[in-house]
VEXRO-234698 format. One record per residue: residue number from 0; x, y, z of N, C-alpha, C in turn. Coordinates in Angstrom, 3 decimals, m for minus. Layout:
REC pos      nc1      nc2      nc3     cac1     cac2     cac3      cc1      cc2      cc3
REC NUM        X        Y        Z        X        Y        Z        X        Y        Z
...
This chain:
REC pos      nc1      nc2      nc3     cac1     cac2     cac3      cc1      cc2      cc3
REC   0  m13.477   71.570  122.615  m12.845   71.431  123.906  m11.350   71.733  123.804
REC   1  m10.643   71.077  123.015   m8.817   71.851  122.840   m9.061   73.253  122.573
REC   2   m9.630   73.794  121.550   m9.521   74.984  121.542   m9.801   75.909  122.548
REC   3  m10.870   75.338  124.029  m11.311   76.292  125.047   m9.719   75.411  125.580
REC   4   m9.536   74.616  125.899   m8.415   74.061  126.467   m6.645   75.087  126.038
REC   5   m6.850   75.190  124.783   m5.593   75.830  124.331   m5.758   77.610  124.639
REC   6   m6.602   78.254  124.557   m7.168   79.445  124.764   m6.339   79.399  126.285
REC   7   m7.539   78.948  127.470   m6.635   79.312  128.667   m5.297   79.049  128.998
REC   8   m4.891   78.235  128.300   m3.465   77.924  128.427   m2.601   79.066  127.757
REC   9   m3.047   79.720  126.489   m2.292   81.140  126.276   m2.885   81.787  127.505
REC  10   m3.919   82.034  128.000   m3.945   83.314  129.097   m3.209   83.325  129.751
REC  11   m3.118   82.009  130.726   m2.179   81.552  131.701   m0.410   81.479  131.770
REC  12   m0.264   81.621  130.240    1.217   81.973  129.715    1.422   83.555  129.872
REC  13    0.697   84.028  129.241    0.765   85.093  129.356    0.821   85.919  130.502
REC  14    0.280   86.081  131.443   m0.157   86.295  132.845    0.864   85.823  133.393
REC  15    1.494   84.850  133.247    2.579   84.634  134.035    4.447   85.344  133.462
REC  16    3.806   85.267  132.453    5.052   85.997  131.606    5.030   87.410  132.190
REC  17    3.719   88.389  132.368    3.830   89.568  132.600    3.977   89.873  134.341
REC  18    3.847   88.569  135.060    4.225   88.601  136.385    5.394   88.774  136.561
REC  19    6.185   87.714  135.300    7.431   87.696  135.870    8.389   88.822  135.649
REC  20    8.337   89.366  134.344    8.540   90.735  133.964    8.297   92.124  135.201
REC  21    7.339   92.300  135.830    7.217   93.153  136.063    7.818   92.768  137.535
REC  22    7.990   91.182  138.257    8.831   90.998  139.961   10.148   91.552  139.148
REC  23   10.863   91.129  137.677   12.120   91.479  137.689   12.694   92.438  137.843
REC  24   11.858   93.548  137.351   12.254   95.324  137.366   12.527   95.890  138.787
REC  25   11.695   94.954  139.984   11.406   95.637  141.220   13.243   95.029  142.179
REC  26   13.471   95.745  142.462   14.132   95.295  143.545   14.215   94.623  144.673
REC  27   15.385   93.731  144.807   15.052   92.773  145.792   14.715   93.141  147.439
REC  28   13.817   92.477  148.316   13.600   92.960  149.354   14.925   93.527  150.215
REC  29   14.815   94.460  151.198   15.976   94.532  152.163   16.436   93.535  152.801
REC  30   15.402   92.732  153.285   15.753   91.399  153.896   16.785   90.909  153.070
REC  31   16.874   90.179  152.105   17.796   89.582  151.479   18.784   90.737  151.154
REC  32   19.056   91.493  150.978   20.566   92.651  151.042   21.238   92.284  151.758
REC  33   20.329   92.895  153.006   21.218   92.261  154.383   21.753   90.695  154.787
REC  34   21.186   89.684  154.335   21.343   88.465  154.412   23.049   88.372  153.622
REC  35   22.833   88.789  152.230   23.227   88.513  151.438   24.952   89.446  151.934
REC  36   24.687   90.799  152.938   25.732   91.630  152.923   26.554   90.661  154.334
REC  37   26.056   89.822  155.239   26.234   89.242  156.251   27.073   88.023  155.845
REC  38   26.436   87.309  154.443   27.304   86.593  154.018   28.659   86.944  153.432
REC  39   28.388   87.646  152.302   29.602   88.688  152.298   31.009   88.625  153.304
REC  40   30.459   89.370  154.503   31.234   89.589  155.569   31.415   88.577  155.933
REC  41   30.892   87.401  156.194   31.460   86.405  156.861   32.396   85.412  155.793
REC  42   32.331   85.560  154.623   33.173   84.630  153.405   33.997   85.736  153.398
REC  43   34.481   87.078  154.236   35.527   87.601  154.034   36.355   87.484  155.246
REC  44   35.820   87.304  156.084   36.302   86.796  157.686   37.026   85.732  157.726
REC  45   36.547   84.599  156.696   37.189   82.857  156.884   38.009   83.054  155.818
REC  46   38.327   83.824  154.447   39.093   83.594  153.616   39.996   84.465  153.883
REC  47   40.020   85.405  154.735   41.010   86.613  155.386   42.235   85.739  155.853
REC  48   41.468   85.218  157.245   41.915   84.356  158.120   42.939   83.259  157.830
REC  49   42.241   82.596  156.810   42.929   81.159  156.267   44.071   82.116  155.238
REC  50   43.865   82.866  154.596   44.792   83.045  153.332   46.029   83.557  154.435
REC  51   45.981   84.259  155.862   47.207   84.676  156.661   47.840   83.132  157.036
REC  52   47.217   82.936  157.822   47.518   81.422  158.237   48.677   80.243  157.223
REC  53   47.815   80.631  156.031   48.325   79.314  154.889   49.822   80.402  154.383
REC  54   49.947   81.854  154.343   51.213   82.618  154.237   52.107   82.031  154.479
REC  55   51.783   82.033  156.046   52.429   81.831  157.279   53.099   80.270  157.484
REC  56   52.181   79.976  157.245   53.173   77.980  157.270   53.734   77.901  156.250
REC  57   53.381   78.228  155.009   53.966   77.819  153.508   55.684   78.686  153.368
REC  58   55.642   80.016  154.111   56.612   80.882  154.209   57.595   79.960  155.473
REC  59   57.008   79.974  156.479   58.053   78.863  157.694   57.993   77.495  156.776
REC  60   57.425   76.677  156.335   58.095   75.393  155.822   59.312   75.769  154.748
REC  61   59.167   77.055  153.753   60.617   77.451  152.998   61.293   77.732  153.780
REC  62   61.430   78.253  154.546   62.466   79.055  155.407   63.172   77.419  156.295
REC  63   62.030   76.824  156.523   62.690   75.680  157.271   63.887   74.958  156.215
REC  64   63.266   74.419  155.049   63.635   74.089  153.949   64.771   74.575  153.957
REC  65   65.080   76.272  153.492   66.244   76.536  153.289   67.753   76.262  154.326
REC  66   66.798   76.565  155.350   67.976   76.939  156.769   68.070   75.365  157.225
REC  67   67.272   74.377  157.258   67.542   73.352  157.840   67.169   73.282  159.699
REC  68   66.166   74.206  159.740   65.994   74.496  160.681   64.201   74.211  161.297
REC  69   64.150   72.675  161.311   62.739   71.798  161.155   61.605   72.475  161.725
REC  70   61.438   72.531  162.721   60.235   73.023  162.980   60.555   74.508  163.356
REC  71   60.940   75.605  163.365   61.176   76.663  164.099   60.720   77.600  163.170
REC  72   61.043   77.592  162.374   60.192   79.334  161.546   59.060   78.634  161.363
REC  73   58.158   76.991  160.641   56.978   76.861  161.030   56.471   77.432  161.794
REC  74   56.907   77.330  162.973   56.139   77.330  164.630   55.892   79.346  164.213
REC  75   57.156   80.151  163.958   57.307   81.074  164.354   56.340   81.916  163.228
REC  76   56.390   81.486  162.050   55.236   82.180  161.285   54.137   81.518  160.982
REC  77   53.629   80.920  161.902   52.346   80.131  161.862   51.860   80.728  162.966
REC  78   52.526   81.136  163.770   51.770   82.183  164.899   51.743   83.477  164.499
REC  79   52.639   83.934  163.835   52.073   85.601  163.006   51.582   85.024  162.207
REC  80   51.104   84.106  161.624   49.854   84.215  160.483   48.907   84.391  161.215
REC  81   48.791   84.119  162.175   47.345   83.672  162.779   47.240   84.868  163.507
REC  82   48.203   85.540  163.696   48.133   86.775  164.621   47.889   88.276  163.695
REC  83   48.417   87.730  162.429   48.027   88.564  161.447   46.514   88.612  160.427
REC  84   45.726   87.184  161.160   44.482   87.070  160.640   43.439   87.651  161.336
REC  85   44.092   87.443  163.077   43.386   88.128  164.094   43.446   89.694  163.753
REC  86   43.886   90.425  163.481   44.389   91.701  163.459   43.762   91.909  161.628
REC  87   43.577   91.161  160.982   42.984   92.139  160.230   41.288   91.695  159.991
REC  88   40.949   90.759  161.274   39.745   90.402  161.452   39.290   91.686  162.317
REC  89   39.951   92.282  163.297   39.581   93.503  163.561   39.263   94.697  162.771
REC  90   40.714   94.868  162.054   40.162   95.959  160.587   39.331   96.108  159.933
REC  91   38.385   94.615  159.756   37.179   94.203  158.781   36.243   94.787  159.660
REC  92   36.320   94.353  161.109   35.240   94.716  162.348   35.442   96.740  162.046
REC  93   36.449   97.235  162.233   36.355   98.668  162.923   35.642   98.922  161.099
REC  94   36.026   98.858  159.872   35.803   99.150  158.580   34.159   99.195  158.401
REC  95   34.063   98.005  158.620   32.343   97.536  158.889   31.467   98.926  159.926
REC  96   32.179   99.230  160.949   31.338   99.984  161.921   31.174  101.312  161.713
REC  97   32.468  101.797  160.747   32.820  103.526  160.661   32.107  103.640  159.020
């Protein structure tokens, strides 16, 4: 009985070893490309965005810093960051389409 017991248990290794071998060679479905190219684009959309933004305040809090001038270059490059995240959230859009 182990030995009929150990027997199918090599088949069953085996067989699965040569399953897995031969899904690896094949390429992954389109479905997941596209999933995978959507994510992509969208972890380039939010880290675009935020990396203008965080420029933009970190550059107005020095500038405040230096000049003594509290909230005003904040205010003033925290709105071109954000205006500069908008604007190259478009670039990503027209890049993507052409």
């Amino acid at each position: 009985m182990s030995y009929m017991f150990r027997q199918d248990t090599m088949f069953l290794a085996r067989r699965m070893l040569s399953l897995g071998e031969h899904h690896n060679k094949e390429k992954p479905p389109r479905k997941y490309n596209e999933i995978f190219r959507a994510l992509a684009d969208f972890s380039q959309i939010g880290v675009t965005i935020a990396a203008s933004v965080l420029v933009g305040v970190l550059l107005g809090q020095f500038l405040d810093d230096k000049f003594g001038t509290e909230p005003w270059f904040l205010l003033i490059f925290s709105i071109l960051g954000v205006g500069a995240g908008i604007k190259s959230l478009f670039n990503i859009a027209k890049d993507r389409r052409d």
